[in-house]
C-alpha positions as CSV (number, residue, x, y, z in Angstrom):
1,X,0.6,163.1,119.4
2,X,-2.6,165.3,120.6
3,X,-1.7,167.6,118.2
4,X,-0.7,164.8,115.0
5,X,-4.2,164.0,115.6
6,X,-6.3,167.2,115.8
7,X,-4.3,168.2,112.3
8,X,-5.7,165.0,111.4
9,X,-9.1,165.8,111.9
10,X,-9.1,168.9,110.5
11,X,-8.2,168.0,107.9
12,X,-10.7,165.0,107.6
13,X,-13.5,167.6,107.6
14,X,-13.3,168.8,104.5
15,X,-12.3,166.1,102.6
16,X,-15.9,164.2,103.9
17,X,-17.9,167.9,102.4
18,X,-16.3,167.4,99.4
19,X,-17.1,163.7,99.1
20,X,-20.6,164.5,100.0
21,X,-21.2,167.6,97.7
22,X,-19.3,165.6,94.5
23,X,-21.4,162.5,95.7
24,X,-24.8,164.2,95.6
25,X,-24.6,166.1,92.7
26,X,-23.6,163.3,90.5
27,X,-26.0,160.6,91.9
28,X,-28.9,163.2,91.0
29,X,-27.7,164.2,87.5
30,X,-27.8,160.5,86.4
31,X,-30.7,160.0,84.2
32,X,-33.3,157.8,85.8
33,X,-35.4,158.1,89.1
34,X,-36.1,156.3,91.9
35,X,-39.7,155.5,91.2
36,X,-38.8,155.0,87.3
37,X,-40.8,151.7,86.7
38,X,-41.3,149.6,83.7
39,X,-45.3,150.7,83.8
40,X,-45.5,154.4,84.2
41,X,-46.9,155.9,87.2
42,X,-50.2,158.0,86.8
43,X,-48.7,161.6,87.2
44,X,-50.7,162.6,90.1
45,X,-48.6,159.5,91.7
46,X,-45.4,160.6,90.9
47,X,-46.0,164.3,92.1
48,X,-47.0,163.4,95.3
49,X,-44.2,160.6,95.8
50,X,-41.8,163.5,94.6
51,X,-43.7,165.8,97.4
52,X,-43.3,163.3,99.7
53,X,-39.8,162.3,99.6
54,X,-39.2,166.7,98.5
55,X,-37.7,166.0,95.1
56,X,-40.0,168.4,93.6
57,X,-37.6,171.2,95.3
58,X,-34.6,172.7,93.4
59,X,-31.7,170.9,93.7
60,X,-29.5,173.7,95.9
61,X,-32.8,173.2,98.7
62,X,-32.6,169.2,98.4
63,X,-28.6,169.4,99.4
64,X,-28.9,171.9,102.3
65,X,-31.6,169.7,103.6
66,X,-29.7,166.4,102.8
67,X,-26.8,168.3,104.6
68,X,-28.8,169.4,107.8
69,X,-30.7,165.6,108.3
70,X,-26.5,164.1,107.9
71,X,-25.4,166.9,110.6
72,X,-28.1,165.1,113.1
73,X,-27.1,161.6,111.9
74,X,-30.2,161.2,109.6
75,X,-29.6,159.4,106.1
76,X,-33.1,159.3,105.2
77,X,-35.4,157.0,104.3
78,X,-34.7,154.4,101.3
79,X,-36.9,155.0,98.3
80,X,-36.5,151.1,97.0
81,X,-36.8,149.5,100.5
82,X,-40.2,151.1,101.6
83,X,-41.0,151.4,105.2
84,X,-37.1,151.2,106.1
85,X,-34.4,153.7,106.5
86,X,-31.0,153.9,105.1
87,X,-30.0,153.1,108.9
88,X,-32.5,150.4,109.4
89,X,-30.3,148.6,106.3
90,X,-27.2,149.7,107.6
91,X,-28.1,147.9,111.3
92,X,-28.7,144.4,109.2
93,X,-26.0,144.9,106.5
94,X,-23.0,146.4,108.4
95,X,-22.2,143.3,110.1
96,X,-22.0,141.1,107.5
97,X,-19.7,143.8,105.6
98,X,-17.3,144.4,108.5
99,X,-17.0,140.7,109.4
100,X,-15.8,140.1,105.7
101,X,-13.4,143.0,105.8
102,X,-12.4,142.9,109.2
103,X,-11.4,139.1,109.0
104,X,-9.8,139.9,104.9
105,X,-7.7,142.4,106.2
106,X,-6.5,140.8,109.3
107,X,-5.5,137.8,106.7
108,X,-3.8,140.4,104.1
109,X,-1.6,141.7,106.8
110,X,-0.3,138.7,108.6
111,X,0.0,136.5,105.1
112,X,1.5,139.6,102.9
113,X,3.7,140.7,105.7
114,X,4.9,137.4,106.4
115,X,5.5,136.5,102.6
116,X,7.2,139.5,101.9
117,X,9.7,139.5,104.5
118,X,10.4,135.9,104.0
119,X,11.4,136.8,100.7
120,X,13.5,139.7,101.2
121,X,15.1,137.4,103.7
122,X,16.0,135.2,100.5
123,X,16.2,137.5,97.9
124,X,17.6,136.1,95.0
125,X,16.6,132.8,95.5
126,X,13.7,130.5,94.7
127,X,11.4,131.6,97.7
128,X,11.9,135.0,96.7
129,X,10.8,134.2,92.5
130,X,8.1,132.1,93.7
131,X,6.7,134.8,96.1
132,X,6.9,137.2,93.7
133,X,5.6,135.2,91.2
134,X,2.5,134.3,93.4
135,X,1.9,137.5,94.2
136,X,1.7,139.1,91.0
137,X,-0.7,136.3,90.1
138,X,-3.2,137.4,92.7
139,X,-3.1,140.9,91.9
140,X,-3.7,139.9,88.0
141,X,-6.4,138.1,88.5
142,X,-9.8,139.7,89.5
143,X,-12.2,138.7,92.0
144,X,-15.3,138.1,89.9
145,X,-12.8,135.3,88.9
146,X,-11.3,134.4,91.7
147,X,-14.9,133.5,93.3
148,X,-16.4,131.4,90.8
149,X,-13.3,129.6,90.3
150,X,-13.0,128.9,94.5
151,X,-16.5,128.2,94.4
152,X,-15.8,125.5,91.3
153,X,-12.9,123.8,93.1
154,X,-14.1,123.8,96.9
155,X,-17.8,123.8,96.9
156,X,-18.8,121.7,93.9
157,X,-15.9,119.9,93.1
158,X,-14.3,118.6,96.6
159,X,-17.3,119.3,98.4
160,X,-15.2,121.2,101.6
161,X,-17.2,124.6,101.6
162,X,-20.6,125.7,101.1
163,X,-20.5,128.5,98.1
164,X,-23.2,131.0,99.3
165,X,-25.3,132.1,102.0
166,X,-24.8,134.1,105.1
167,X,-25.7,131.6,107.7
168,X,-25.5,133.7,110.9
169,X,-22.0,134.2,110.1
170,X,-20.9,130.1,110.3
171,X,-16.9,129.9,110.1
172,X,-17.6,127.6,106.9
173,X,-19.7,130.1,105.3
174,X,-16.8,132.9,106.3
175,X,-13.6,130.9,104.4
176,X,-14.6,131.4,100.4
177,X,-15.3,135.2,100.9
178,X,-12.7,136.1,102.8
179,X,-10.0,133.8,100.7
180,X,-11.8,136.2,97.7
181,X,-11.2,139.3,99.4
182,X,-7.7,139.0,100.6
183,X,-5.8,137.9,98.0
184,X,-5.4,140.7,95.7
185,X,-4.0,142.5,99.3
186,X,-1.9,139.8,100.0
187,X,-0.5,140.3,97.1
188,X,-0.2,143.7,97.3
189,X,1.3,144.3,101.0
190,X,3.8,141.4,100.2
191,X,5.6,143.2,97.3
192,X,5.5,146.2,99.2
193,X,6.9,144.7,102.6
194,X,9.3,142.8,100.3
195,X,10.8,146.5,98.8
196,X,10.9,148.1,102.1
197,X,12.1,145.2,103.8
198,X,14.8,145.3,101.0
199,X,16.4,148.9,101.6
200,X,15.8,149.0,105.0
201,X,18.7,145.7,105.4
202,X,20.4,148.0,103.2
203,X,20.3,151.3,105.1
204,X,23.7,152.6,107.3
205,X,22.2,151.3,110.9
206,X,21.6,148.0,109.8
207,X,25.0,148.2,108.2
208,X,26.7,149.2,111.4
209,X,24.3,146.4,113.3
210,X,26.2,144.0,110.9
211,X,29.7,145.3,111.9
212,X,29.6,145.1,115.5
213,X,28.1,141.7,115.1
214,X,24.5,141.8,116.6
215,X,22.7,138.4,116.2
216,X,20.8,138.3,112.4
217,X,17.2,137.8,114.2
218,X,17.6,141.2,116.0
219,X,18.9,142.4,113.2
220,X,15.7,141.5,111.0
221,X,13.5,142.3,114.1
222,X,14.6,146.1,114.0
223,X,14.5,146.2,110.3
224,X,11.1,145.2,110.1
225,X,9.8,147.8,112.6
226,X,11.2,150.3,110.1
227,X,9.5,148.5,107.1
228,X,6.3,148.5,108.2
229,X,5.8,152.3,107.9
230,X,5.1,152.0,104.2
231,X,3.0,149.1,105.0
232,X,1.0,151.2,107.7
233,X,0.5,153.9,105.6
234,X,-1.7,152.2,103.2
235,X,-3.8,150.8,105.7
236,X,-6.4,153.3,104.3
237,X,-6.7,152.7,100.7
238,X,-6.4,148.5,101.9
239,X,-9.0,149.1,103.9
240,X,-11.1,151.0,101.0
241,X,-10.2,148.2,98.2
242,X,-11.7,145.5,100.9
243,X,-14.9,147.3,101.1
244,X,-15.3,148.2,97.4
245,X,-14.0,144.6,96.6
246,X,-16.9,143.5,98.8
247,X,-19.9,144.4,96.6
248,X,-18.8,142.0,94.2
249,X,-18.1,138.9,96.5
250,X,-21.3,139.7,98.4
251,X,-23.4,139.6,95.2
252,X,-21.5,136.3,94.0
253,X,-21.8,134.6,97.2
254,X,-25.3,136.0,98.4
255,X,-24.1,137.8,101.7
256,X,-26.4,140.3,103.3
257,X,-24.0,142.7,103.5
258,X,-24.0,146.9,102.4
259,X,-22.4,146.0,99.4
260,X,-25.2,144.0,98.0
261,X,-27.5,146.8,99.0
262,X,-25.2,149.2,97.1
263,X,-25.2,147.2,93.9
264,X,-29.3,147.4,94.7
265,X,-29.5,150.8,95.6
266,X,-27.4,151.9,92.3
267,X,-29.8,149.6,89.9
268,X,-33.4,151.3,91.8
269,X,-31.8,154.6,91.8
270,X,-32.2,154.3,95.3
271,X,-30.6,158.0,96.4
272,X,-30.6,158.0,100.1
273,X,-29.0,154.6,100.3
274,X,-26.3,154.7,97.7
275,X,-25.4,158.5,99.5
276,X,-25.0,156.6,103.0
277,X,-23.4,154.3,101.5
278,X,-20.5,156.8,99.9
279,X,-20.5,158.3,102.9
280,X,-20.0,155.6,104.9
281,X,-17.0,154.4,103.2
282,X,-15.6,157.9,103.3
283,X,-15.7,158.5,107.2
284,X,-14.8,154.9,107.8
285,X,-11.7,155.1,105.4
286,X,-10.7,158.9,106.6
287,X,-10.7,157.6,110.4
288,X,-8.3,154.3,109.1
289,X,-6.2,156.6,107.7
290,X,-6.1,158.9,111.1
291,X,-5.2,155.4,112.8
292,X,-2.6,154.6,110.5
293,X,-1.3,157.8,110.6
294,X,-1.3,157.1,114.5
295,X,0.4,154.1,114.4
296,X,3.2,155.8,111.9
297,X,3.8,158.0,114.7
298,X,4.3,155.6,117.0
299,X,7.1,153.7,115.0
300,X,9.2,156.5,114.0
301,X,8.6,159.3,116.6
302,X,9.7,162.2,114.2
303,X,6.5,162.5,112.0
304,X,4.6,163.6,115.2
305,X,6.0,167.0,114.3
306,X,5.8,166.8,110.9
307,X,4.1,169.3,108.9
């Protein structure tokens, strides 16, 4: 297992460089600047900001600086939000973003997993249509739809939810956003629990459970441990569609969260912060994949030694 997850990491490395390189140079070869404003500058103003913040070095000397500030844990300072650091914004905004996702994929696991194996359980009959059906509906429908529409029905219509606002993170304020956020997921992990479900009843143990007559609950209790590595596996990219998925609800519902500093960062041209951003997503997605690679490992013992 010690060495499943040193190969892990190792490999983790230079995926995040290549995020980071791809990531600057195509953030800086955008057209636009950071202190672009609808009334010009003076020159003299926007050499010294460019001295200032040194974007009036060659492009090669801004990346091996950028490079040596993220080796100490610097991002920078943010060139929209003056007097506060990519960090600074991080510290208010990471909260918000993780409660969303944290609580959204906690939901997508326990619904989609529970949904799909209740319809490879009946498969064939009604449940297992209407599951399917259901979940191909939420993964049609987008959620810059989905929120308005929740916010039409339960906020203005019946009254039962508030449709924006942060709040200090009331449970109230928490149900819209996260009901947004999960369902394309739930969607998602219930067809795939429902497939894997499906030919793992199917497999030769589970045949030979049948014949010497083990009760149908243990029988569907083992199953299930061995259809939940395709489940586990794309913890990762879940994990990345939740955060992505999140600058959208924040902006609609008016959450505080990174998301809604991304969207802000990426309209100001806002370097440093849309840079922490990407590479914020990256390491935290790279170390959900190590963990689901963990937990792979731990259901079926013989991809500890795979290569």
């Amino acid at each position: 297992m010690i060495g499943l997850i040193l190969r892990r990491l190792a490999q983790a490395v230079p995926t995040l460089f290549l995020v980071v390189t791809g990531s600057f140079f195509l953030i800086r070869l955008a057209p636009g600047g950071p202190f672009d404003l609808e009334r010009p500058l003076p020159p003299a103003a926007m050499r010294n900001l460019a001295a200032i913040y040194g974007l009036d070095q060659p492009l090669t000397v801004q990346y091996g600086r950028y490079l040596g500030a993220l080796m100490r844990g610097d991002l920078g300072p943010s060139f929209s939000f003056r007097d506060l650091t990519v960090a600074d914004l991080f510290a208010r905004g990471l909260p918000v973003s993780m409660t969303l996702g944290g609580l959204a994929l906690v939901l997508a696991l326990a619904c989609g997993i529970g949904l799909g194996s209740w319809a490879a359980l009946r498969r064939g009959g009604w449940i297992d249509r209407a599951i399917g059906l259901l979940a191909g509906l939420t993964l049609a429908v987008p959620n810059f739809v989905v929120a308005p529409l929740l916010q039409i029905v339960f906020g203005l219509t019946l009254r039962w939810l508030p449709v924006g606002s942060w709040e200090g993170g009331a449970p109230s304020h928490l149900v819209l956003p996260v009901l947004t956020l999960a369902l394309p997921q739930i969607g998602a992990i219930a067809r795939l629990t429902r497939v894997s479900l499906n030919e793992t009843l199917n497999a030769q143990p589970v045949r030979t459970m049948r014949a010497m007559g083990l009760p149908p609950h243990r029988i569907a209790r083992h199953a299930l441990r061995g259809a939940l590595l395709p489940v586990v596996s794309v913890l990762g990219p879940t994990a990345a569609a939740l955060l992505t998925g999140s600058v959208v609800v924040e902006t609609i519902f008016g959450l505080p969260g990174i998301g809604r500093a991304f969207v802000d960062g990426a309209l100001n041209r806002d370097y440093t912060l849309v840079m922490g951003t990407v590479v914020l997503v990256a390491v935290f997605v790279t170390l959900l994949n190590i963990v689901a690679d963990i937990v792979c490992a731990v259901l079926d013992p013989r991809l500890r030694t795979a290569r």
